[in-house]
SEVO-110239 format. One record per residue (C-alpha): chain; x, y, z; residue in three letters. Coordinates in nm, 2 decimals. Layout:
N
<cadena=A px=X py=Y pz=Z residuo=ALA>
...
END
This chain:
63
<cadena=A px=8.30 py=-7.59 pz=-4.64 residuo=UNK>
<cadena=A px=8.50 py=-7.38 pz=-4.87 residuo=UNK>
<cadena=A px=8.63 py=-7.01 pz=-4.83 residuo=UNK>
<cadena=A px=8.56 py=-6.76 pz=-5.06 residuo=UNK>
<cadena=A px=8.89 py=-6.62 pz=-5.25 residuo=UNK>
<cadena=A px=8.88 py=-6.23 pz=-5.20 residuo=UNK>
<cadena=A px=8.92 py=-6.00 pz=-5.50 residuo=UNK>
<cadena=A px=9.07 py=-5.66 pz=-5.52 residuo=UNK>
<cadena=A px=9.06 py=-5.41 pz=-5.70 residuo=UNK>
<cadena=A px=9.35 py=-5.29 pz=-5.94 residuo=UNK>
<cadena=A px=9.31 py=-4.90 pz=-5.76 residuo=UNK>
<cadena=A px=9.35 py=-5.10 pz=-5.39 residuo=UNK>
<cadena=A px=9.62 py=-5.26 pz=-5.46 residuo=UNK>
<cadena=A px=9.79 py=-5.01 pz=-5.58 residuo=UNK>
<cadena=A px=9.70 py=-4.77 pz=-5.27 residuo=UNK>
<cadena=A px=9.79 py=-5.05 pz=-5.01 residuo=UNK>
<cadena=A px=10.13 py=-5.03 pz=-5.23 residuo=UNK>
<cadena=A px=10.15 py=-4.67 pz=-5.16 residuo=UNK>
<cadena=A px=10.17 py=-4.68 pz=-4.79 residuo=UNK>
<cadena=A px=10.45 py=-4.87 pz=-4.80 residuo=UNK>
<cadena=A px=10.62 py=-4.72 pz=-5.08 residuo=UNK>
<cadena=A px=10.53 py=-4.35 pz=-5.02 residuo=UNK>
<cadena=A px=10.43 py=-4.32 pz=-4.64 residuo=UNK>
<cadena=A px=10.65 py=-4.50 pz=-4.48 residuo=UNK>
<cadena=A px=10.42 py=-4.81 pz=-4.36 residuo=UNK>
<cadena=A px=10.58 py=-5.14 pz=-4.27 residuo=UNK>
<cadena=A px=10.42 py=-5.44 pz=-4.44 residuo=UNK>
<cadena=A px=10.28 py=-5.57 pz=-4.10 residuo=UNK>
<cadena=A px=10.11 py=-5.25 pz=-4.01 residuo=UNK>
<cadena=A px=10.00 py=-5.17 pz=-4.42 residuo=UNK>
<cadena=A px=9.86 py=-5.58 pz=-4.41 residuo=UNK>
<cadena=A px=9.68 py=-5.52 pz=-4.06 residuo=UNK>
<cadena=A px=9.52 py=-5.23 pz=-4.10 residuo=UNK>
<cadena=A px=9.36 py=-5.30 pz=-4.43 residuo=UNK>
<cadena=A px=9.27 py=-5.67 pz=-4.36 residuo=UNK>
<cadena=A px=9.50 py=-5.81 pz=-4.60 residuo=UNK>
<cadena=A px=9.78 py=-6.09 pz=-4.59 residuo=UNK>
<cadena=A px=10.11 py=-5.97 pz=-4.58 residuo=UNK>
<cadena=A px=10.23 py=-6.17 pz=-4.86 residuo=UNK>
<cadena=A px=10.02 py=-6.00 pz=-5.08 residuo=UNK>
<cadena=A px=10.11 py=-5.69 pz=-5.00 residuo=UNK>
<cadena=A px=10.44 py=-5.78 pz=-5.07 residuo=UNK>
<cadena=A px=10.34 py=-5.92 pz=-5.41 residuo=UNK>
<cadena=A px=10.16 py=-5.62 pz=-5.49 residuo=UNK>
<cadena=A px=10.48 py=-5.36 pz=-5.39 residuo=UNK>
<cadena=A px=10.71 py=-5.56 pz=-5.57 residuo=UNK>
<cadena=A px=10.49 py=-5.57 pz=-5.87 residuo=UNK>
<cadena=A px=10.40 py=-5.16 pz=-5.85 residuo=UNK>
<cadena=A px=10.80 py=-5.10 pz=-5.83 residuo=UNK>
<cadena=A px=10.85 py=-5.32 pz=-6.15 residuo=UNK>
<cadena=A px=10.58 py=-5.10 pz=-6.36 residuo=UNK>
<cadena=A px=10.73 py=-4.78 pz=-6.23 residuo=UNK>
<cadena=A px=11.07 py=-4.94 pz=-6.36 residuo=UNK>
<cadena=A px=10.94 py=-5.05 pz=-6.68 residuo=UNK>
<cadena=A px=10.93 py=-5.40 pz=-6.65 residuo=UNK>
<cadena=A px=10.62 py=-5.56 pz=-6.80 residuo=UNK>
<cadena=A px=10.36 py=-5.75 pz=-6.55 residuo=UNK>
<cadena=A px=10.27 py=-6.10 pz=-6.58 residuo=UNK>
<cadena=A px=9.95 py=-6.04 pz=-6.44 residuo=UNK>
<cadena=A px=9.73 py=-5.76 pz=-6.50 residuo=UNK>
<cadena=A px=9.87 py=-5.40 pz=-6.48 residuo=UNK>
<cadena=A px=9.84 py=-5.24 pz=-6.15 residuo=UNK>
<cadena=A px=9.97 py=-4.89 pz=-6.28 residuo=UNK>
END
């Protein structure tokens, strides 16, 4: 049997960004309570930081 690979949205991961960046959220807490892994959320903050900064994705654009 294999799993399913979840999608998200560009707009979700870029609010599960914003509680860590803006309100203060630990990645543990931000990963848990929206159902997520934790290295993804990192992923995601690091990549919303870079935009913000100027630095071109490699990916699609999440701002």
């Amino acid at each position: 049997m294999t799993k399913q690979r979840r999608t998200f949205s560009p707009e979700f991961k870029r609010e599960a960004a914003d509680l860590v960046i803006k309100q203060d959220y630990s990645f543990i807490e931000a990963s848990r309570s929206l159902g997520v892994g934790e290295s993804a959320l990192r992923r995601w903050v690091d990549q919303v930081q870079q935009e913000r900064t100027g630095v071109t994705p490699q990916s699609k654009a999440l701002t």
